[in-house]
C-alpha positions as CSV (number, residue, x, y, z in Angstrom):
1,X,79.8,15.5,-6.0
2,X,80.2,14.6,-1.9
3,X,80.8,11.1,-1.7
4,X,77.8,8.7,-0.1
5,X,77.9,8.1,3.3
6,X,78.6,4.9,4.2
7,X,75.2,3.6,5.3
8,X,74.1,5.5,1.8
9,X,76.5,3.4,-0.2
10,X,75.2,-0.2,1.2
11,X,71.7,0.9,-0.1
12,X,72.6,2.2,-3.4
13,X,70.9,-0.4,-5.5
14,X,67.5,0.5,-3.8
15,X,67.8,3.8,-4.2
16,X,68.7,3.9,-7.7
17,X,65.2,1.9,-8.4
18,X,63.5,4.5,-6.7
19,X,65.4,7.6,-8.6
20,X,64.5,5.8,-11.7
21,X,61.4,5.2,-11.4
22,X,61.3,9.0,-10.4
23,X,62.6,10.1,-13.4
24,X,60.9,7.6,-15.5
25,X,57.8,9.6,-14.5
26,X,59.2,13.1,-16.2
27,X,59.9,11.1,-19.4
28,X,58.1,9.2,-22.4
29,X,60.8,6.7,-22.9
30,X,63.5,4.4,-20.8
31,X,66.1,6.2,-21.9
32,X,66.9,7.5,-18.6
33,X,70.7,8.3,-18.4
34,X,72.8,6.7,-15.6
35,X,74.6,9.7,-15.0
36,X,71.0,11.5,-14.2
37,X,70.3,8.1,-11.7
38,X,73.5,8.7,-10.1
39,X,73.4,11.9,-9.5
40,X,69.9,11.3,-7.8
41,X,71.6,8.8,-5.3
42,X,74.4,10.9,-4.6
43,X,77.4,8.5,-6.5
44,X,79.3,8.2,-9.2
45,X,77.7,6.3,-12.6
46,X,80.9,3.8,-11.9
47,X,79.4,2.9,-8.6
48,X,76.0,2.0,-10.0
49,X,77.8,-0.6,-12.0
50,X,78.9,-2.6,-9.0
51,X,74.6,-2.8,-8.5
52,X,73.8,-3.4,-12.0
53,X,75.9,-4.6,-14.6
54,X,74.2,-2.2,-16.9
55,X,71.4,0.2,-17.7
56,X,69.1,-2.9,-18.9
57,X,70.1,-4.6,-15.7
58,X,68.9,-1.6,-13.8
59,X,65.7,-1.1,-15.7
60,X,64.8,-5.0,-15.2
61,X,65.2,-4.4,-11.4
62,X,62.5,-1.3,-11.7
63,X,60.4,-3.3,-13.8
64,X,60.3,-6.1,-11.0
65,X,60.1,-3.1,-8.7
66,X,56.5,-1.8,-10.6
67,X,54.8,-5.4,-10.2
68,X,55.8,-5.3,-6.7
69,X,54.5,-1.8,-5.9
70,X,51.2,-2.8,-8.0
71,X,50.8,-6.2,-6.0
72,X,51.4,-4.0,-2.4
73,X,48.6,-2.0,-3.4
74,X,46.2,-4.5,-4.8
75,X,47.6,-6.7,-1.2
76,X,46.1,-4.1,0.5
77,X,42.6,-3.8,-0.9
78,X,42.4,-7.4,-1.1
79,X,42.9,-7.6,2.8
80,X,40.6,-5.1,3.8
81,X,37.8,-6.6,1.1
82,X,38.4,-9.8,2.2
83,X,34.5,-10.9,2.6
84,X,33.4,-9.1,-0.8
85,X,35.7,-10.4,-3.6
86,X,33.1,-8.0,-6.1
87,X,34.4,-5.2,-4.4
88,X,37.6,-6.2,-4.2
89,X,37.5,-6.8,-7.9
90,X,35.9,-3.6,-8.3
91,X,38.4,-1.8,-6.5
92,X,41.7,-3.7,-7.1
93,X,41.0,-3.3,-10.5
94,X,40.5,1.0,-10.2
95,X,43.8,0.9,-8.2
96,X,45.1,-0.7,-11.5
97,X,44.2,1.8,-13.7
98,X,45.0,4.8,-11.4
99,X,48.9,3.1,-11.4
100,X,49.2,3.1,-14.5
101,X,47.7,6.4,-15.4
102,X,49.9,8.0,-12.5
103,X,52.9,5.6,-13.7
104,X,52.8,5.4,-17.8
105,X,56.5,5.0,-18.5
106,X,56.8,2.9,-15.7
107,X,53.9,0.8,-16.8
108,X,54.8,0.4,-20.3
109,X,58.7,-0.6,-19.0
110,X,56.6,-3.5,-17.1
111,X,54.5,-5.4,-20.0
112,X,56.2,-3.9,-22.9
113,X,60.1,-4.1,-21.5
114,X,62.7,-3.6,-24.0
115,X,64.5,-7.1,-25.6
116,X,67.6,-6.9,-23.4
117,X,64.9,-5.9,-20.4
118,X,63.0,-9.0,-20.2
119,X,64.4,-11.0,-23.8
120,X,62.6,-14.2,-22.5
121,X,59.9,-13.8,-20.8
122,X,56.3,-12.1,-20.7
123,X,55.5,-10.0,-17.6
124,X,53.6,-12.3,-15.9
125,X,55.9,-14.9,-15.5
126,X,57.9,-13.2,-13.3
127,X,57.8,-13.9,-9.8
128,X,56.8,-10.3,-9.3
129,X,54.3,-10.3,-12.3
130,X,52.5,-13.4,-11.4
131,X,51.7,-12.4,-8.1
132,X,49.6,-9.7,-9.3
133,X,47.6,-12.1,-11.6
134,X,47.3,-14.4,-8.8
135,X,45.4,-12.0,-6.8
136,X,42.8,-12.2,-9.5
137,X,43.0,-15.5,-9.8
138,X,42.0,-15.5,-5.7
139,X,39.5,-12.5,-6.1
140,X,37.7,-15.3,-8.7
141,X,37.9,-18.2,-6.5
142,X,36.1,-16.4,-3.9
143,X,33.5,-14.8,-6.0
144,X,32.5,-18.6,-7.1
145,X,32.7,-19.8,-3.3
146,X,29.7,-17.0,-3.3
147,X,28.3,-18.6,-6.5
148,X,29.3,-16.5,-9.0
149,X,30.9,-17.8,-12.2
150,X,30.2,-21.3,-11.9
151,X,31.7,-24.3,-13.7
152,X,34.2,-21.6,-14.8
153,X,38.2,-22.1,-14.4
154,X,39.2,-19.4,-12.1
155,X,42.7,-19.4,-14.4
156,X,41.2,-19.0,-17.5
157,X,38.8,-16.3,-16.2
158,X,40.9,-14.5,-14.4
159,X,43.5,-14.0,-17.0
160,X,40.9,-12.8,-19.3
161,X,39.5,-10.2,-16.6
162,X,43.1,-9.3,-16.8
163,X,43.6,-9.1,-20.3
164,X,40.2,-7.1,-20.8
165,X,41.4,-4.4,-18.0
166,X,45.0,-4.2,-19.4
167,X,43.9,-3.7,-23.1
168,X,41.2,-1.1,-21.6
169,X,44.0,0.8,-19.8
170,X,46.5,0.4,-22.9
171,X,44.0,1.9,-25.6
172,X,43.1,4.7,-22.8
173,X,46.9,5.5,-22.5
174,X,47.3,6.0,-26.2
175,X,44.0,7.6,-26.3
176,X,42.4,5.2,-28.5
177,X,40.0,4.4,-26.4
178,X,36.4,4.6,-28.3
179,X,33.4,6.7,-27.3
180,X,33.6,10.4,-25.6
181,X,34.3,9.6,-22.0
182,X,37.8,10.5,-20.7
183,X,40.4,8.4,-21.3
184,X,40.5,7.5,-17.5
185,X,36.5,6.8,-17.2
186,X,36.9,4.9,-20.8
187,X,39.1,2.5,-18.7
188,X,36.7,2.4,-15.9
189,X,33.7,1.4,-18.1
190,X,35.4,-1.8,-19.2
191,X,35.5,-2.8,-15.6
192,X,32.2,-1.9,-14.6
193,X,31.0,-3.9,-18.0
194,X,33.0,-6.8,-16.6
195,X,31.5,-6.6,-13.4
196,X,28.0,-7.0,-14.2
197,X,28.6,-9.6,-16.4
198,X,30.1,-11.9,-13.2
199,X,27.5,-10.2,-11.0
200,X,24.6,-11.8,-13.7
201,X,26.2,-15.7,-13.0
202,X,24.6,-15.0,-9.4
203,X,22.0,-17.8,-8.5
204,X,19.4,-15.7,-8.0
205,X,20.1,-13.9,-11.6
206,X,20.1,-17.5,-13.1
């Protein structure tokens, strides 16, 4: 194998996130093996260890890496729907389901990490975790500022918007979801379902 250039080797550590993450998308489980990863880069597995003290140390850096890909998009869609928080709902929330249904390892490593992944600590606590849930907490605040959901706590809601769309796209995933749409669509329901249940809090519906 031809030894990294040196402007490769300072950027190792990124580019081993991205090969895994690339790899993680051929396979069903984490058990991607270092020697695979390193050959991707274009190093030796003992090099990767002066990134990562070990494979979990490596997978925790691609889980972060998910919730920040995830928030980048969701950023996005949030900026350009600034002035319609329902269709920035609408929307953020299809983004979420089409990354996970492109990314399904991935998105299992990130809310359903291995122990020596994430021992401690749920998903969203992360720095990179909660700022996904805090762009639903921010998509609710404005929705109320238009007089939707009032008297609610824009925490508590959002969380649970969360929590429906995440069990939607879980049960989808495993194709459990019920009824005979695909498993995609079946996702998609639960958010339209959602939707018109914050679009009926309007003061005119009321």
């Amino acid at each position: 194998m031809p030894r990294p250039k040196k402007e490769d080797a300072l950027d190792i550590s990124r580019r081993a996130v991205e090969e895994t993450i690339r790899l993680l998308g051929t396979r069903d489980d984490f058990d991607v093996p270092l020697a695979a990863v390193a050959e991707a880069v274009g190093c030796t597995p003992p090099a990767l260890y002066g990134h990562f003290r070990n494979k979990d140390g490596l997978l925790r850096a691609v889980h972060d890496a998910g919730f920040r890909r995830l928030y980048e998009e969701k950023l996005a869609l949030s900026k350009r729907l600034r002035s319609d928080p329902l269709a920035y709902l609408r929307e953020g929330s299809r983004a979420y389901v089409q990354f996970a249904f492109n990314n399904p390892t991935l998105y299992r490593l990130m809310f359903s990490p291995p122990p020596g992944v994430a021992a401690d600590q749920d998903p969203l606590s992360s720095d990179a975790g909660a700022s996904v849930l805090e762009l639903a907490v921010k998509a609710i605040k404005a929705c109320q500022k238009q007089g939707f959901l009032p008297g609610m706590d824009p925490n508590r809601y959002a969380f649970t918007y969360w929590a429906a769309v995440h069990g939607a796209v879980t049960l989808a995933l495993q194709n459990r979801a019920p009824g005979d749409e695909a498993r995609f669509d079946a996702a998609l329901v639960v958010i339209d379902t959602l939707l018109e249940i914050i679009a009926a809090t309007a003061p005119d519906r009321r």
